[in-house]
N, C-alpha and C positions, 0 to 999 in steps of 0.2 A: 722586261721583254714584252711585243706588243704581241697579242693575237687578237686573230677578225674569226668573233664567231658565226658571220656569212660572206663566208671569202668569196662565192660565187659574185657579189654584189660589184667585186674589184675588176670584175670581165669590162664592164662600162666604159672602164678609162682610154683605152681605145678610139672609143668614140668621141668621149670628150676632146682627145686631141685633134681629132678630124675637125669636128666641131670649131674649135680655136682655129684651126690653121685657114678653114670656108670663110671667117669672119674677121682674117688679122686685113682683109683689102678693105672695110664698112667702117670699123671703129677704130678708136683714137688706142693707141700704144699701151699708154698705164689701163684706161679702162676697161681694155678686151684683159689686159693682165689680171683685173681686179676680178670681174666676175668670172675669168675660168678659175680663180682660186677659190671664190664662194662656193662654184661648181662642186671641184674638186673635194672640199671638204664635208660637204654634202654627200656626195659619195662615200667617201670615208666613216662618214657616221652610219648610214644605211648599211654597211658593211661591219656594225657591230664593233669598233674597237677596243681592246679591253687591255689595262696595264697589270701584267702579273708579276707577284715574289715571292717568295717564302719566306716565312717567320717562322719563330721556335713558340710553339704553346704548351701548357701543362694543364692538366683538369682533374682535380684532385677532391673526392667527396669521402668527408668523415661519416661514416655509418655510427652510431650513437648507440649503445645496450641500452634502456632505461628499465625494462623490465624488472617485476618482484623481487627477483634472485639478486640481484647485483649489490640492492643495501647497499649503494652509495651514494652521498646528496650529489644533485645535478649541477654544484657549482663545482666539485672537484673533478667530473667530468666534463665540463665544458674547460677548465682548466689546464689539462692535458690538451686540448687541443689545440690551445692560446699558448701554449709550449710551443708547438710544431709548427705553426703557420711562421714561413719567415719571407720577407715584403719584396718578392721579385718582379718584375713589370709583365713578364710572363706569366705567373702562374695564376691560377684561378679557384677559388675555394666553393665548394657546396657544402651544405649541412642537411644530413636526414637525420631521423629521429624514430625509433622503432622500438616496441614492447610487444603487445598482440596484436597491433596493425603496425604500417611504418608510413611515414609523414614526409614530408617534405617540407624542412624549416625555411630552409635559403637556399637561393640559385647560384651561379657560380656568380662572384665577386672575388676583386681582388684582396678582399680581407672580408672574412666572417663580423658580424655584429651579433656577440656572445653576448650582449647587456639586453638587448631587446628578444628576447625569446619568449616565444608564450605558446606554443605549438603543448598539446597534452595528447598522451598515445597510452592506450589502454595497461595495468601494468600486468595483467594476471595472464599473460603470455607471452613469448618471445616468437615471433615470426622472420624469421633471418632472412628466406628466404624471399619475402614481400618486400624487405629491404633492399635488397641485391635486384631483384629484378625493376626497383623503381632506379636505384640507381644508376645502371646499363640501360634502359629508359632515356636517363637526363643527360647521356652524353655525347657533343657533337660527333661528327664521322670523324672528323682527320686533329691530331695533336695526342701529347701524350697524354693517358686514362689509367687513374689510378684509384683504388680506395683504401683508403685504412678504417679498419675496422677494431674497432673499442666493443668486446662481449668477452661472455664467459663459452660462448659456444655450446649451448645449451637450449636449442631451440624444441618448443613445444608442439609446433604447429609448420605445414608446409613441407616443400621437399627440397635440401638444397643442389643437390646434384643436377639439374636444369639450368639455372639462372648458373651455377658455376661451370658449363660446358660453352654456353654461351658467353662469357667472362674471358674464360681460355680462347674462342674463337676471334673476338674481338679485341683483342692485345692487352685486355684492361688485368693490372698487377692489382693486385690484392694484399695489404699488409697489415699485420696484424699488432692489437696490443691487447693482451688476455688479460679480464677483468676477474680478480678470485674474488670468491666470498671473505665476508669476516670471519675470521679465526674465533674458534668456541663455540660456534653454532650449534642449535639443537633442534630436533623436528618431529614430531611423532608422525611415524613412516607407513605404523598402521595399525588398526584396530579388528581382530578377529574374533567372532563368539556366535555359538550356535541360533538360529533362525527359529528354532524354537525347545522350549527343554519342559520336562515334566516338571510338575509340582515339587516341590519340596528338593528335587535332584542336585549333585551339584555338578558342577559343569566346568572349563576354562573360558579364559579372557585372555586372549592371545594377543601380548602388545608387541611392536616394533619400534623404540627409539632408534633417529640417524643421529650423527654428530659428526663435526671438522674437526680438527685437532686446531688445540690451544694455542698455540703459541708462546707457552710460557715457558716449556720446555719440559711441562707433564706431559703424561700418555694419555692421560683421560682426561674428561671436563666433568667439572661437576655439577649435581642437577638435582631439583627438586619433583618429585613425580608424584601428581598428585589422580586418584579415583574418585567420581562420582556414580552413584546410581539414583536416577529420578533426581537431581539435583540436590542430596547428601553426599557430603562425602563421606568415604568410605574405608579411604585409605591414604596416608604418606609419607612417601619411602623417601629419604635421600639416596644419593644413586653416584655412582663416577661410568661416564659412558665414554667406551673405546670410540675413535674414530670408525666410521661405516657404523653398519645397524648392529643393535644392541635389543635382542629379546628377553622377555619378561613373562612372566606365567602367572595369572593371579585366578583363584577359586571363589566364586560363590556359592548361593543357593537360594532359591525365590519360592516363596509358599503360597503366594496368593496369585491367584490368578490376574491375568493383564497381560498388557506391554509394558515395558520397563527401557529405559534411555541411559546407556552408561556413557561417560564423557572422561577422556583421560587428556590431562594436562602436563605440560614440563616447562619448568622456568630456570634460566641458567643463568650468571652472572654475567656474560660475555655477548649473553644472544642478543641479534638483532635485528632480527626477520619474527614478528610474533605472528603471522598470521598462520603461521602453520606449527603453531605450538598446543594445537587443540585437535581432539577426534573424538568422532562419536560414532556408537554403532548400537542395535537394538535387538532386544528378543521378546518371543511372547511366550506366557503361561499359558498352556488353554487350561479351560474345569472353570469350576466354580461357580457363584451367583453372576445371576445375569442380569439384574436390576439393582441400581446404585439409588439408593436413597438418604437426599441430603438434607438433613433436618438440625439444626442446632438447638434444639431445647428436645427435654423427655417428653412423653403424652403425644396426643395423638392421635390419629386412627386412621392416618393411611397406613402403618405397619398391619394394624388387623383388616384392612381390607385384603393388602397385597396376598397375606395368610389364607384367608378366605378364599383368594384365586389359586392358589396353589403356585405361587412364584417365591422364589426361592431370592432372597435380598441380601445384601451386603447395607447397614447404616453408618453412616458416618456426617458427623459435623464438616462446615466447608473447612474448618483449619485444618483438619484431618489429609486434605486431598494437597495435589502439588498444583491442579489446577492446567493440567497438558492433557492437550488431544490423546495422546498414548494412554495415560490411564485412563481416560476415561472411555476407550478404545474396545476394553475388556468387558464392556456389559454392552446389552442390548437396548435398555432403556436408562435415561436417567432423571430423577423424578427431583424438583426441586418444591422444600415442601414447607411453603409460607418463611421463605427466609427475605431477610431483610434485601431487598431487590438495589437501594442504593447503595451496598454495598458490595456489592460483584464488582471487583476493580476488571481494568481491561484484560487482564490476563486469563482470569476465569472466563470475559466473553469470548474472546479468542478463542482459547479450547473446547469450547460448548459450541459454537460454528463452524471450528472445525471435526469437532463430532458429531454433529449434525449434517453437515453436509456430505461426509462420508458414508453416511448410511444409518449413523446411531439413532435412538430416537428419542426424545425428552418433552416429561410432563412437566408443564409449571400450574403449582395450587397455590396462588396467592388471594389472601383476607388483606384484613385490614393491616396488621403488622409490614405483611409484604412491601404498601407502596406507601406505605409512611416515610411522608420526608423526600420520594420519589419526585428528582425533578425531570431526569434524562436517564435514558439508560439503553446501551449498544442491543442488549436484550429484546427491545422492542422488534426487532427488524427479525429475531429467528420467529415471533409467535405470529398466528395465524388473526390475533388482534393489534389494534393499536392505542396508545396511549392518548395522543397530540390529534392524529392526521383523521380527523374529522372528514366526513365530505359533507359538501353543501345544502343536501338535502336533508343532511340529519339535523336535530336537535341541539342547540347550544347545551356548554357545558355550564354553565352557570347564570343564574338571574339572581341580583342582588336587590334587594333597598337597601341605603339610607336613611332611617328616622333622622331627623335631627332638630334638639328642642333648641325652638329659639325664643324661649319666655327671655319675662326682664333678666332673673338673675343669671343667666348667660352673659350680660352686657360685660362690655372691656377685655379683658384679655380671651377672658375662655370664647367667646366668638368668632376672636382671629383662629387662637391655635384651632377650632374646629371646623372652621373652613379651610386652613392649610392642610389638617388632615385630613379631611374629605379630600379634596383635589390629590391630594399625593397618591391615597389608596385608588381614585379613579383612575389615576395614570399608568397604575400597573395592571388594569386589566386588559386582556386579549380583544383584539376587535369584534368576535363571535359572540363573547359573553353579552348579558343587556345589566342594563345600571338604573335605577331609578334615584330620585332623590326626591322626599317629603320630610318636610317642614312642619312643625306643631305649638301653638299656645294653648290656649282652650280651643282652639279650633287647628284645621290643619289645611296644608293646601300643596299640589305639585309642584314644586319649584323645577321639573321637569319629569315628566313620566316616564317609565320603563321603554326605554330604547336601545340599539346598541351600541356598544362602544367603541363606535368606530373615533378616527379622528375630528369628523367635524361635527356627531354628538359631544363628545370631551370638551372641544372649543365652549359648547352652549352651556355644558356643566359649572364651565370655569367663570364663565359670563355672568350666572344663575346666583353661582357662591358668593361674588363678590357683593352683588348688590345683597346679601342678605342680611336683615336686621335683626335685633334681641329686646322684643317685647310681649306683653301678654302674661297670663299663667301658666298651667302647666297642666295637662291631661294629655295623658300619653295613650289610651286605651283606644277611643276613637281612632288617631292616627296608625296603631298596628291594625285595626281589624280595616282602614283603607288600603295599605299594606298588604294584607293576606290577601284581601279579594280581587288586588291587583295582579300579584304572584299566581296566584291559583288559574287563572287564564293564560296565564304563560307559560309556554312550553320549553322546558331544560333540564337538564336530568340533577342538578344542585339547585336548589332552590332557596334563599338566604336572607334575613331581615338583620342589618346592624341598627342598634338604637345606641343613640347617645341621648343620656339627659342627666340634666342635677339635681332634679327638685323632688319633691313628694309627687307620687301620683294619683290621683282624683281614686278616692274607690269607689269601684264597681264589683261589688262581689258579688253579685248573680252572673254577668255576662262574663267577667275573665278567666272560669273553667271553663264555659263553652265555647270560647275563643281558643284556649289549648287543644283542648279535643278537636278541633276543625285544624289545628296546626297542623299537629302530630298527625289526623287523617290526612293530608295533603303534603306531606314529607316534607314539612315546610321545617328548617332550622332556625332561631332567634340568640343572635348573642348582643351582648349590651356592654355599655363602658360607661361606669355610674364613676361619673362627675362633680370632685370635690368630697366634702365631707357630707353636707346636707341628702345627698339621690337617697332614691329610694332604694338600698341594696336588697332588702327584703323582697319587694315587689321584683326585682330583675333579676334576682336566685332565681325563684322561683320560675319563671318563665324561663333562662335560658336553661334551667335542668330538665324544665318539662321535654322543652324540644332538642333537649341533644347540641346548647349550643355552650359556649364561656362565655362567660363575666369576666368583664376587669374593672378594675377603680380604681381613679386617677386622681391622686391628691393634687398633683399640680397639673395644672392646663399645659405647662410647657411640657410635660413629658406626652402631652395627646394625639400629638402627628406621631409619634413613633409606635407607640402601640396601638393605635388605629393601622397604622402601616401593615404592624406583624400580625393580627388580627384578618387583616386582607387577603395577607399570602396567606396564611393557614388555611383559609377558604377557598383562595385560587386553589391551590396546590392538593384541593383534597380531593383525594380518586374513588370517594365510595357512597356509597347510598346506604343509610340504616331503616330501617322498617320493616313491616311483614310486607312481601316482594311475593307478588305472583308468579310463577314458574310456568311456562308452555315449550310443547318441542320446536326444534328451530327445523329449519330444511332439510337439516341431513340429520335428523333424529335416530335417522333407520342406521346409521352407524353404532350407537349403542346397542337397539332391540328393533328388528322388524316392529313396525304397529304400534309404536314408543307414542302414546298420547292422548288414547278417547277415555282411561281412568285418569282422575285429576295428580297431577304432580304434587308433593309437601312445597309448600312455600317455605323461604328459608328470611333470616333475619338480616342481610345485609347483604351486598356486593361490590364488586370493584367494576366503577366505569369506565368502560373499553368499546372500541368500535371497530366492526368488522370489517378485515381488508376483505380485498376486490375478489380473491380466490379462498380465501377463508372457505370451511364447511362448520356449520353452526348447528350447534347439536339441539342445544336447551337457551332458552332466551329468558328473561323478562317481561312482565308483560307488555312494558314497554321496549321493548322488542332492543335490548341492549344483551349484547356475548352474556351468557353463562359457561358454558362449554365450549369450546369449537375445536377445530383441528387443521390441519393441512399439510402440504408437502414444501419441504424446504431441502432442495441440492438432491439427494438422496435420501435421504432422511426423514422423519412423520416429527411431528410439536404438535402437543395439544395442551390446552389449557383450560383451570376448571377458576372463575373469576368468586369463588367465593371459598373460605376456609373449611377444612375436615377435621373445626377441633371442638365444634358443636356451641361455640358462640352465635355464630351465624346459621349452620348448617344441623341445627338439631332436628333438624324434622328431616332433610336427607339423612342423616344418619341413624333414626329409629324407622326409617323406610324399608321395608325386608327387600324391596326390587332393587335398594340401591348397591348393595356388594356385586348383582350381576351387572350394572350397568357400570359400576367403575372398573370392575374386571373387563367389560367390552371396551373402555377407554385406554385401558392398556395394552390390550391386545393391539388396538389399533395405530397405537405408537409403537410398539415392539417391534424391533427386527425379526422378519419371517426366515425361516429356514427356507432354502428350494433346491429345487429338483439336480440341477444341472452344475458342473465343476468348472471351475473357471482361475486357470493360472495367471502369474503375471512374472514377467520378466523387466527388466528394465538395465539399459545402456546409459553411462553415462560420458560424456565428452565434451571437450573446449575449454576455453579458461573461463568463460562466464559463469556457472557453465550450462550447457541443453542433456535434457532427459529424453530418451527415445521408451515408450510404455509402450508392450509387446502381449495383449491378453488372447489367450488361449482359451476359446469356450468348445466344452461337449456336454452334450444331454442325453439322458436315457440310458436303459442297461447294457446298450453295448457304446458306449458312449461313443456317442457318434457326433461328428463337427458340423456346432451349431452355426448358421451360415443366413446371413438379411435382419440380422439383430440390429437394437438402436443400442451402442454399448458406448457408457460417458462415466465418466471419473474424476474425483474429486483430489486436490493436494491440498492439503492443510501444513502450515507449520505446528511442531510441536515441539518444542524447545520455547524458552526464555526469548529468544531474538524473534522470536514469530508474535512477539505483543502487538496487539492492534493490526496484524498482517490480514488481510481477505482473503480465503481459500478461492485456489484457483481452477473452477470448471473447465473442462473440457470433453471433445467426443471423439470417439476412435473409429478411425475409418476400416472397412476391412481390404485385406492385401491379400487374404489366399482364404482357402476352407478354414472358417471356424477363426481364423485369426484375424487382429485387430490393432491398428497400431494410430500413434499419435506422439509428437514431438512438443516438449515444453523448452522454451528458450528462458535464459536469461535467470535461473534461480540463485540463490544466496546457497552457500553453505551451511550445512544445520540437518537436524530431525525432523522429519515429516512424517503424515500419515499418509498414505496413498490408499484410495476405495476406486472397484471399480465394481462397477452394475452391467449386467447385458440382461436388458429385454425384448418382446415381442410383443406386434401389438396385436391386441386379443380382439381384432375385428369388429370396434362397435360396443366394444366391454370392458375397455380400458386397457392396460399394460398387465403384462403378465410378465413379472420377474423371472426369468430363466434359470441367474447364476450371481452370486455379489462376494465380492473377497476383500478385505481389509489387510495391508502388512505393512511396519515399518520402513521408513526408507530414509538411507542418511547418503546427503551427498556432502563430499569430502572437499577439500579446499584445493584448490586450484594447482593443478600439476605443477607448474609453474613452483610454487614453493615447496613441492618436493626433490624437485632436480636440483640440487644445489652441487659445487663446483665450477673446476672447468676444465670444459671437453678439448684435452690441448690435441690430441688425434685428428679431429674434424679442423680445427682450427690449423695444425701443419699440413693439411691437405686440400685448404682455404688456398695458404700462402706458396705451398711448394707446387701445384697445382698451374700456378698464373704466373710462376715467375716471380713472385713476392719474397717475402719474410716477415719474422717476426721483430716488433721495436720494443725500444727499452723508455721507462719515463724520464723524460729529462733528456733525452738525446735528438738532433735531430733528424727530419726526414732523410730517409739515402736518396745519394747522389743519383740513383738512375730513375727516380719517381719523380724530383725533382727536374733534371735535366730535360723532362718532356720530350717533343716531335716535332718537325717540323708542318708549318700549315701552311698552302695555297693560299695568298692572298691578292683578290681580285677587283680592278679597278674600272669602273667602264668610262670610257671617254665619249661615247656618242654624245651626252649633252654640251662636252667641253668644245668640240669641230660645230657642233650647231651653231652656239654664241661665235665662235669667231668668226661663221660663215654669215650670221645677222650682222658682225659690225663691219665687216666687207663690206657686203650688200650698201648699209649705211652711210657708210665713209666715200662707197661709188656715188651715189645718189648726191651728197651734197657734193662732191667733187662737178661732179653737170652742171651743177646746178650754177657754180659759179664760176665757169670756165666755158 
């Protein structure tokens, strides 16, 4: 059938007949014929003509469950639906794709491409109804609308009752094929136990195991259920658990003060959803010591300091601890006291940042044991010094010589291997450090002077070595005292002389004690690497003992680049200064003692070389103005550090100091968590599949506690569990929504135990922060709703299908006949381009028609 969508345009024709009939007395018969038909069709097209019919259409889109709960792989679901498609020239296929969002894999086609799928949709939610309404979305007006839907009908999120009103309004049929869980599943449903309990008390652990039924044709499944407290276990029951939930009652009793983390597991032979086969939940002890002191060897004397302050301490070696923010949660300070610092694996720093950053506070006292062997360590970044990050204005960490003899009996091999070890050890030094290299026979000369080692000194090193030759004698005394007095103009806080030689050395026994003594005065260290059998070992004992340095002796030349090498590193890598060390107050001296500085400080015998970050407060220096002491703020939390030992190696003169038990007492205080004034709740919401934390803190101050209101109030989340290795507690600040209350939203966290700290303060106009209120409490967030719904919701799902006119399908059967059967569709053709062309070859056919007639 034709219709003209501007019929008015057909009024014209009228006239064009007038028109013809004015003109049939002028023109020739066929040619007045030709052009009123050009005419004509002209008109006709101006007049919109359009060829219409109806066809039968179907539009049929598979909604897809993929979500957590279903535990079933995506080929036997895509499977099902390569059942159902069957190849009619009508119908039309979509595919979406939905978990905790919903996708849109493929548009309508006359057959789905189930090989090429790559579409990925969050799994820790089901959102039904983001599906449903993309779907009624993607379908055209007219033809028949259908969906089948593949779920367990178990949505976590959204509301379906909208997109299903809309559904029913729009003709579109809905049918269903209900997806169940595996048979035998298990789930722990929930974890209950008190917020907090006395000492010593005992208490319950309230569990909830869920379960499916078997399938084997038992009543029960059966199941292994296993207790943890602090990561021990504690307990494990075999178990048979009923279909629906299954409770359990188990009793402790905790004596030491803290937080404590209990985790309860269940493993079953059938199950197949594991991520919700675990829960955790926490409590705290209050009482007890409030400073944790971690020491692995006896002796000592920060215990009789801490005595001295009247703190009350808990000791324990690090195997002792579990190494979680939670325990370490229960004290106020914690003191780390010359332990082996390369040895803090990641799990220890984690917990120590996130006790720190929650509010806790921590001394580290490390000597010489502490950073031995120290190449790297996460530690750096909580202390108010640093290891590495130098700035540019300070002082290199190291100035080395090179002696190196190049008499005759050098010549042949031993010259090569000691120029390949030379270059090798040059190569591993840092561009800051300086390098010098001198040459000796009887005489001695710079084969380049102390410069630094950057890369294009190095290149000149390399240049210097090659050309060096093996002649002459051997007096090695001259060459160290050009050495020393090169050194001692340079400015570094390591200061280093290697000698290599093989021969005897020239004696000078008046000059080479008072070459020692100018050593040792000038913190100059000497090691040596006596060469062969012939070196003088005697003569380079004795100098490397005077000055604090090692000998080696190399029978063979070829073994000389490698212990030149380790020789290097030992030097690079060492963090401390040995000597009588002058002591002055640093800037913030007045943190220990008001007036902390016009009587002289005890020098002490050694320290660990550290440099002050940017915010650092520095208590007690060097005289060369290197960290002794310092402090700072990190997250919520105080770090101080004392760079030299309290076991009277180094620190014997602080330790027979009678002013020193009150100035480490101010040290502690000033890391110690403060009590204050003001109370300060906390709630917390949680929701989503990801999921987000809603933190809801409640502050009041004063005796009629009154809501505290223009505070700066910011909060730390730490993990504290096992899965929070290497994780970075995460800051943030709470804005306030009413009197005295404060809120703030974290997205996106894991499952697990956390610590939660929150601080509200004031600012003290001009005087710094004045802490109001600070609370610490466990917090465990739970796995994703999502794997706790398990089933299928056939209720929602018959009220899907009965709803729209649908039904429920079976697998292996196919589509019914009235989803398939479709609608009919309008279809529309327009011919105005078609009357144009014929009206141009008119036209054309007129024109040559004249032409030749």
């Amino acid at each position: 059938m034709i219709h003209f969508s501007q019929p008015l345009v057909l009024l014209s024709l009228p006239l064009l007949f007038l028109l013809l009939r004015w003109a049939r007395r002028r023109t020739h018969g066929l040619t007045l014929l030709m052009r009123g038909a050009a005419l004509f069709l002209i008109i006709l097209a101006l007049a919109s003509p359009q060829l219409s019919s109806r066809l039968r259409e179907s539009y049929i889109y598979f909604l897809v469950d993929l979500s957590g709960s279903i535990a079933r792989p995506r080929e036997e679901l895509l499977g099902l639906i390569d059942s159902f498609m069957v190849d009619l020239e009508h119908l039309r296929y979509g595919l979406i794709l939905f978990g905790a969002e919903a996708a849109l894999d493929q548009g309508f086609t006359s057959r789905l491409d189930l090989e090429g799928i790559s579409t990925v949709v969050p799994l820790e939610g089901t959102d039904l109804s983001a599906a449903l309404e993309l779907a009624l979305a993607g379908f055209p007006k007219e033809g028949g609308k259908g969906i089948v839907l593949l779920s367990d009908g178990l949505p976590t999120q959204g509301e379906v009752r909208e997109p299903l009103a809309r559904a029913v309004s729009a003709g579109v049929k809905i049918f269903v094929l209900p997806l169940r869980p595996p048979r035998g599943e298990v789930w722990v449903e929930a974890l209950a136990l008190p917020e907090e309990v006395p000492p010593g008390a005992e208490f319950e652990l309230d569990l909830t195991l869920g379960a499916l039924e078997s399938g084997s044709g038992e009543t029960s499944v059966p199941a292994r259920l296993l207790l943890y407290r602090d990561e021990r276990l504690l307990q494990v029951e075999e178990v048979r658990l009923a279909p629906g939930p299954n409770r359990f009652l188990f009793r402790d009793r905790l004596a030491g003060a803290g937080f404590h983390r209990y985790r309860v597991e269940v493993v079953a032979p059938q199950d197949m959803i594991l991520e919700n086969n675990s829960l955790e939940g926490a409590t705290v002890v209050r009482g007890g010591p409030r400073v944790l002191l971690v020491r692995d060897r006896p002796g000592g004397s920060t215990s009789k300091l801490l005595e001295a302050g009247g703190y009350e301490y808990r000791r324990a070696s690090p195997a002792e601890l579990t190494w979680e923010a939670l325990e370490l949660a229960a004290y106020r300070l914690v003191i780390l006291d010359n332990l082996e610092l390369a040895f803090l694996d990641e799990r220890a720093l984690t917990a120590l940042e996130g006790y720190v950053s929650g509010g806790g506070g921590l001394l580290v006292i490390q000597g010489q044991r502490a950073v031995t062997g120290l190449r790297q360590t996460g530690l750096e970044r909580l202390l108010p010094v640093s290891y590495e990050g130098r700035e540019p204005a300070q002082a290199p960490s190291l100035a080395i010589v090179f002696v190196l003899d190049r008499s005759a009996s050098m010549m042949g091999k031993k010259i090569l291997f000691l120029k390949e070890a030379a270059a090798a050890s040059v190569e591993i030094l840092e561009e800051g450090d300086r390098i010098g290299l001198l040459a000796f026979d009887v005489d001695h000369h710079w084969l380049v002077p102390i410069r630094r080692a950057e890369e294009e000194g190095k290149e000149l090193i390399y240049r210097k070595l090659a050309a060096l030759k093996a002649e002459g004698g051997t007096d090695l005394l001259p060459a160290l005292r050009e050495a020393f007095h090169s050194l001692r103009e340079v400015e570094a806080r390591l200061k280093h002389i290697l000698v290599f030689s093989d021969g005897k050395a020239l004696p000078h026994e008046q000059e080479f004690p008072l070459l020692l003594e100018e050593l040792e005065g000038a913190k100059i260290t000497v090691s040596a690497i006596a060469i062969g059998e012939d070196a003088d070992v005697d003569f380079l004992r004795g100098l490397t003992e005077a000055t604090g340095g090692k000998l080696y002796q190399v029978k063979d030349p070829r073994d000389l680049p490698r212990v030149t090498l380790k020789e290097t590193e030992r030097i690079t890598r060492q963090r401390w200064v040995i000597g009588e060390i002058e002591v002055i107050p640093g800037p913030a001296a007045y943190l220990l003692r008001p007036g902390l500085g016009p009587e002289p400080i005890p020098s002490i015998g050694g320290y660990v070389v550290t440099y002050s970050k940017e915010t650092g407060e520095m208590a007690l220096l060097t005289e060369g103005e290197d960290p002794l002491i310092g402090l700072w703020s990190y997250g919520l939390g105080r770090v101080g550090v004392i760079n030299t030992d309290l076991e009277g190696r180094w620190s014997a003169g602080w330790l027979e100091w009678e002013e020193f038990p009150g100035l480490f007492s101010s040290l502690v205080r000033r890391t110690y968590g403060r009590p204050v004034e003001g109370e300060l709740a906390i709630t917390t919401e949680i929701s989503g599949p990801e999921p987000s934390l809603r933190v809801i803190a409640e502050v009041t101050t004063g005796a009629g506690r009154r809501w505290a209101n223009l505070l700066a109030v910011r909060g730390v989340l730490a993990g504290a569990g096992p899965e929070a290795e290497g994780e970075a507690p995460r800051e943030f600040s709470l804005e306030q929504t009413a009197p005295g209350r404060y809120e703030a939203t974290l997205e996106g966290l894991r499952p697990g135990a956390y610590l939660l700290s929150v601080s509200a303060v004031r600012d003290g106009e001009g005087e710094g922060e004045e802490e109001i209120a600070t609370r610490t409490e466990p917090l465990t967030i739970p796995y994703p709703e999502e794997y706790r719904r398990l089933g299928t919701d056939e209720l929602l799902l018959e009220e899907l299908a009965a709803s729209t006119g649908g039904g429920f399908l079976d697998p292996g059967e196919p589509l019914p006949e009235e989803l398939l059967r479709g609608g009919l569709v309008r279809k529309v053709r327009e011919l105005r381009s078609v009357m144009l062309l014929l009206a141009l070859f008119i036209c054309v056919a007129e024109l040559i028609l004249r032409k030749f007639t």
